[in-house]
C-alpha positions in Angstrom: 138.3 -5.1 -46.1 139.3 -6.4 -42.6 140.6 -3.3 -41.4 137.1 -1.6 -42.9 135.4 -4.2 -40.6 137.5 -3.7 -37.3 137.1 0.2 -37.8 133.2 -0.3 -38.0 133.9 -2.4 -34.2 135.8 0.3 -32.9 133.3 3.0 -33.6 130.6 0.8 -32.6 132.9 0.0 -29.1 133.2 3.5 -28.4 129.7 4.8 -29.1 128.4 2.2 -26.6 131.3 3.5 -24.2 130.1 7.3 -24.9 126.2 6.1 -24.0 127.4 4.2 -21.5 128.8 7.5 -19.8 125.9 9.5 -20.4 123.6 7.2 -18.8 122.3 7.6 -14.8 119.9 6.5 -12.6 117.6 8.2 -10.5 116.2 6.8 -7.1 113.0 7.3 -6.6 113.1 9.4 -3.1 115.9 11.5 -5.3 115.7 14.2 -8.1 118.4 15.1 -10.0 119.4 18.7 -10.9 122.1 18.8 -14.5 124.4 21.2 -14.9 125.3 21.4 -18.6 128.4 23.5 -19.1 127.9 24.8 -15.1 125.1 26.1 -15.7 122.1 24.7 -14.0 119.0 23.5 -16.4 115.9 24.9 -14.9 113.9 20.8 -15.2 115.2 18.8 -12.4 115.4 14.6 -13.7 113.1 12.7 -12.5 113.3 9.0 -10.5 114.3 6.1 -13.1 117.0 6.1 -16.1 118.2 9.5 -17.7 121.0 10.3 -20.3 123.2 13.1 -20.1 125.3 14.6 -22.9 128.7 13.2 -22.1 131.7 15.3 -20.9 128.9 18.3 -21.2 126.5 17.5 -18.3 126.8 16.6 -14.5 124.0 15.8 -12.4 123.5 16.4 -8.7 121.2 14.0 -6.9 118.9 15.6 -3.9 116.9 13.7 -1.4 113.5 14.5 -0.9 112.5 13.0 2.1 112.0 14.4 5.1 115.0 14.7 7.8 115.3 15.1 11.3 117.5 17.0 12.5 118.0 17.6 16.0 118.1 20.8 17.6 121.7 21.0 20.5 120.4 22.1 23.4 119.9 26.2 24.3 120.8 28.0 27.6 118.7 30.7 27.6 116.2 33.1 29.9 112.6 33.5 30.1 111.2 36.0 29.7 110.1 35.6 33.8 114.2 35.5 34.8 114.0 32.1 34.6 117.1 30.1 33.5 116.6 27.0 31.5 118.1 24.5 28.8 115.7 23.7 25.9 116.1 21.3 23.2 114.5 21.0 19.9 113.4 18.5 17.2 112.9 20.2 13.3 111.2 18.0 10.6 111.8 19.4 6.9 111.8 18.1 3.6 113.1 20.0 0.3 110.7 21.1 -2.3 112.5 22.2 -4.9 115.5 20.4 -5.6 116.9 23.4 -8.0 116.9 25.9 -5.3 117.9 24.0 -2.4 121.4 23.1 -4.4 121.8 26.9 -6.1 120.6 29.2 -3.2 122.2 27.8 -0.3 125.4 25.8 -0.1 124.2 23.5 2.8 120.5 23.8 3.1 120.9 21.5 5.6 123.5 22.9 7.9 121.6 26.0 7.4 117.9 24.9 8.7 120.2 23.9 11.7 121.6 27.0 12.5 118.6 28.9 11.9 116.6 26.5 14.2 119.0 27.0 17.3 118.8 30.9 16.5 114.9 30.6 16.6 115.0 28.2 19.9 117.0 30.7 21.9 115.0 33.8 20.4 111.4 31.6 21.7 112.7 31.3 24.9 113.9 34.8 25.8 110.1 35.6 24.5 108.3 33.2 26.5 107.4 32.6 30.6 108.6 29.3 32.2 104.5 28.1 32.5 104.3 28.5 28.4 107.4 26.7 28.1 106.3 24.2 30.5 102.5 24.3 29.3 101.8 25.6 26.5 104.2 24.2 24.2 102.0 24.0 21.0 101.6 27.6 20.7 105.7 27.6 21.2 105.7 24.9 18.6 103.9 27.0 16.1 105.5 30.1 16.4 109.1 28.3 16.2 108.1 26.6 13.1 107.0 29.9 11.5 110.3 31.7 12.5 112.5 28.7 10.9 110.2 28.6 7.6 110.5 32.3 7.1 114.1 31.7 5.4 114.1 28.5 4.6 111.5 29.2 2.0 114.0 30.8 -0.3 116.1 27.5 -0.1 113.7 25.6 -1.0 113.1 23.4 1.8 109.6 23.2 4.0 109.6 23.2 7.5 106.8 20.2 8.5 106.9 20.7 12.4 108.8 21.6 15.0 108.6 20.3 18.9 110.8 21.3 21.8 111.9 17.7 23.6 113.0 18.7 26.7 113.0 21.6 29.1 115.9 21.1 32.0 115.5 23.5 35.2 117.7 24.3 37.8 117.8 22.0 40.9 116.6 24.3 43.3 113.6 25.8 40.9 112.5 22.0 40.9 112.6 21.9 44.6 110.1 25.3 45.0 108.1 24.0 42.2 107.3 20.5 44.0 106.7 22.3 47.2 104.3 24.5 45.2 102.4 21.8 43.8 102.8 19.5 46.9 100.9 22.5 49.1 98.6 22.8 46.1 97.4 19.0 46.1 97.3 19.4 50.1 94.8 22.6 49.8 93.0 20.6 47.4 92.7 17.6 49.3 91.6 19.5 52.5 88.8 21.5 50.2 87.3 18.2 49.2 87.4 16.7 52.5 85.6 19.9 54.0 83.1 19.6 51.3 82.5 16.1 51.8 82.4 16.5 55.8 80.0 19.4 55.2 77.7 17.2 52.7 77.6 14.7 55.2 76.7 17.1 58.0 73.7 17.5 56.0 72.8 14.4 54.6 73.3 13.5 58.6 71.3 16.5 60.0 68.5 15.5 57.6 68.7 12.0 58.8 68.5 12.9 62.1 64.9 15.1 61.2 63.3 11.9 59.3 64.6 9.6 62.4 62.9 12.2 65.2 59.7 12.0 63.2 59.5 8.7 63.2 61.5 6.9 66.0 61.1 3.4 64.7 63.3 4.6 62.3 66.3 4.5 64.6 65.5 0.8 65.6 65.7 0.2 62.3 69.3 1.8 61.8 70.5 -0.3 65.0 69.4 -3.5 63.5 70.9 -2.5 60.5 74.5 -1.6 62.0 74.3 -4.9 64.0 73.7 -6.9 60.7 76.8 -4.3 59.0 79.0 -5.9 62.5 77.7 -9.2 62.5 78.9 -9.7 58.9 82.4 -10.1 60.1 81.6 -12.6 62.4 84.7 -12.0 64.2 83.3 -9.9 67.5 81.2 -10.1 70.3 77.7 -8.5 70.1 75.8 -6.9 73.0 72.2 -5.7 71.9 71.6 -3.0 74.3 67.9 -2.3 76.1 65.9 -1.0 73.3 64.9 3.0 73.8 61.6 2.2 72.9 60.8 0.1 75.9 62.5 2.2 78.3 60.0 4.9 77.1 56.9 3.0 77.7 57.5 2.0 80.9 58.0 5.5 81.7 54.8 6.7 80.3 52.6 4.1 82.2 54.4 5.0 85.4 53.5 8.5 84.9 50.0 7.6 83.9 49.6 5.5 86.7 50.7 8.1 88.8 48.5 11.0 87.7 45.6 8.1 88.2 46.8 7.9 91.6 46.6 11.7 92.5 43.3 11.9 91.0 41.9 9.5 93.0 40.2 10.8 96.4 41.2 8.9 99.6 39.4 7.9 102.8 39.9 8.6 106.1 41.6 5.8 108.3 40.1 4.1 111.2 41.3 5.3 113.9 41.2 9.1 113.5 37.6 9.1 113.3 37.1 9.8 117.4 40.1 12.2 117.6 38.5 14.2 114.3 34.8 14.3 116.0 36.7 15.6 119.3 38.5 18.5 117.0 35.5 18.9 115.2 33.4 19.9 118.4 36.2 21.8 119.8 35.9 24.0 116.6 32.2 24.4 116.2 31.6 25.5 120.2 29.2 22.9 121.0 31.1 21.0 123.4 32.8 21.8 127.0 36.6 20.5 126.7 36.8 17.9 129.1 34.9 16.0 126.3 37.2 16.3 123.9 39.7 15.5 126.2 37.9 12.5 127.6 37.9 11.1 124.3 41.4 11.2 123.3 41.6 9.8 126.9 38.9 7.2 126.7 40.7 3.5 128.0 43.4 4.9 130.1 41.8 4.5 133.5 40.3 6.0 136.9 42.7 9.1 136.3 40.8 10.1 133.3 37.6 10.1 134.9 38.8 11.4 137.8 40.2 14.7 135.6 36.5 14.4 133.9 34.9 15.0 136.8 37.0 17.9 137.7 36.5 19.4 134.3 32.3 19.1 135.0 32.4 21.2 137.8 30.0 18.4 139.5 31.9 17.1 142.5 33.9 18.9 145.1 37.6 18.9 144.9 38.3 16.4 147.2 36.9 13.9 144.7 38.6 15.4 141.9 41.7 14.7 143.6 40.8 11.5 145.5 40.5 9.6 142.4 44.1 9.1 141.4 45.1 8.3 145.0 44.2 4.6 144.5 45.9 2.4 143.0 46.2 2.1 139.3 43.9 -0.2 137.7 44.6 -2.7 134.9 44.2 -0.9 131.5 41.3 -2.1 129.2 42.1 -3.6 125.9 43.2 -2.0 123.1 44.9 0.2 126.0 48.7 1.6 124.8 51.1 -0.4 127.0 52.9 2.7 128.7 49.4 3.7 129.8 50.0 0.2 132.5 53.5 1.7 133.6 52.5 5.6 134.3 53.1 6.4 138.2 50.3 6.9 140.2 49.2 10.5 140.6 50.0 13.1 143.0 47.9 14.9 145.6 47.0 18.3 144.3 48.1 17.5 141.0 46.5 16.2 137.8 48.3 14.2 135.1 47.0 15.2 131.7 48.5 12.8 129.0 49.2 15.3 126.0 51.1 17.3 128.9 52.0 15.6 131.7 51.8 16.4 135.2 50.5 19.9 135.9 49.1 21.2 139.3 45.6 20.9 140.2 43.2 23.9 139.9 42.3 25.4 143.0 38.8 24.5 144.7 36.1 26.2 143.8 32.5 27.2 145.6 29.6 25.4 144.5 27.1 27.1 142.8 23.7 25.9 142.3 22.6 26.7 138.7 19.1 27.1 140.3 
């Protein structure tokens, strides 16, 4: 009975033993693929507690996440006979667990390969701008080339980005001489433009102020307000424009006033005119306009008068100057007091000086 009992134990023992073997557990970012007998059962296991047939069954856990695997860099050419070292980033993830552990031996090892075959083939088809530039294009097509056989393993290819793209030394130096000369044509287009903008704005400014010049007191009082801000200088207001400009107009009104005006004779001139005027109408002898121009000067005038009448002999034409001078009358010029007394035979005639007498003439009566 007791050995009945401890056989019952035993069994029991080793049937808990045997499900104890056949048990497993799943993780939940894990599938598990059984292979009964080596041959692979097409129903992967799901995450959480599974039994397998003991000494019949192995299981072969797969993770499903998605891995990063880095891409070593690749020397390759562009397609513009350009060298450069690319490297790459691949994100994948395996879909069906079955597949990725009976098609390939190292899915993973294989996505690697294939990505680094795929990098150096993008670059041989691409320029050094799209490399540089237009890398999401690059990006797609380098997904699609690596997903082509990856497919057939089972795995997905979720993205795939190049990282970094290393250039020779003295390409970097021609490229930031490039772009340094293409900032510096830029810069001097927008300064032209702006200079050219404010030539206008400037010219039109100058139009508005020409039309209205109180305008450009305006601006000065405005700058010197802009100066004066600083409070740090010296201001000297200049004479305002304005002023300057109506003085000018009233001189050149008062002026043109001026010319319009007519003017008088001055005193003085009137005997001298009346002696010319006689002389140029005819109606007088000569000796009266000379008598007037010589009126106040003395005997020697009257002496030439007398002369010029024709109404005395010659002797007293020529007597006259022979005694002395007289005092001169008022009003009298000065040097008209200090003239020499006259010679005989010769008449002194103030305009011309002395000048011989004319010779004695018959008289005739006019009867």
């Amino acid at each position: 009975m007791e050995g009945a009992v401890v056989a019952v134990v035993l069994v029991a023992v080793l049937g808990l033993l045997l499900l104890r073997s056949g048990m497993r557990v799943v993780n939940q970012v894990e599938r598990g693929v059984v292979f009964r007998w080596g041959k692979a059962l097409p129903h992967y296991r799901q995450p959480g507690l599974t039994f397998l047939i003991p000494f019949a069954d192995r299981m072969r856990k797969v993770n499903v996440q998605v891995v990063t695997l880095p891409i070593p860099t690749q020397e390759g050419i562009t397609r513009d006979n350009v060298s450069v070292k690319v490297d790459a980033v691949v994100y994948f993830r395996v879909t069906d667990p079955v597949r990725a552990t009976i098609e390939v031996q190292d899915y993973m090892f294989a996505v690697g390969q294939v990505a680094q075959s795929s990098l150096r083939s993008i670059i041989g088809k691409s320029d050094l701008d799209d490399l540089l530039s237009d890398r999401e294009r690059l990006h797609e097509g380098l997904a699609l080339m690596i997903d082509s056989p990856a497919a057939g393993w089972g795995v997905h290819i979720d993205r795939v980005e190049i990282k970094d793209v290393q250039l020779p030394e003295s390409l970097k130096r021609s490229m930031s001489r490039q772009a340094e000369a293409e900032r510096e044509r830029r810069a001097r287009v927008i300064t032209a433009d702006g200079e050219f903008q404010a030539a206008q704005q400037l010219a039109n400014a100058s139009r508005i102020m020409s039309d209205t010049p109180e305008a450009m007191q305006l601006r000065l009082l405005q700058t010197v307000v802009e100066v004066a801000a600083e409070k740090n200088s010296t201001l000297v207001m200049p004479f305002p424009v304005e002023l300057l400009r109506y003085f000018d107009r009233a001189a050149r009104k008062l002026g043109h006033e001026e010319a319009d005006r007519p003017t008088a004779p001055a005193e003085g001139t009137d005997a001298s005119a009346a002696g010319t005027d006689a002389l140029t109408k005819g109606t007088g002898a000569p000796a009266a306009g000379t008598d007037a121009l010589t009126k106040g000067t003395g005997t020697p005038a009257e002496g030439t008068n007398a002369l010029a009448k024709g109404t005395g002999t010659p002797a007293e034409g020529t007597s006259a100057p022979v005694h002395p001078p007289t005092a001169p009358a008022e009003g009298a010029d000065a040097s008209a007091g200090d003239r020499p007394a006259a010679l005989p035979g010769v008449a002194h005639d103030p305009r011309l000086g002395e000048v011989p007498a004319p010779a004695p003439q018959p008289y005739a009566d006019p009867a």
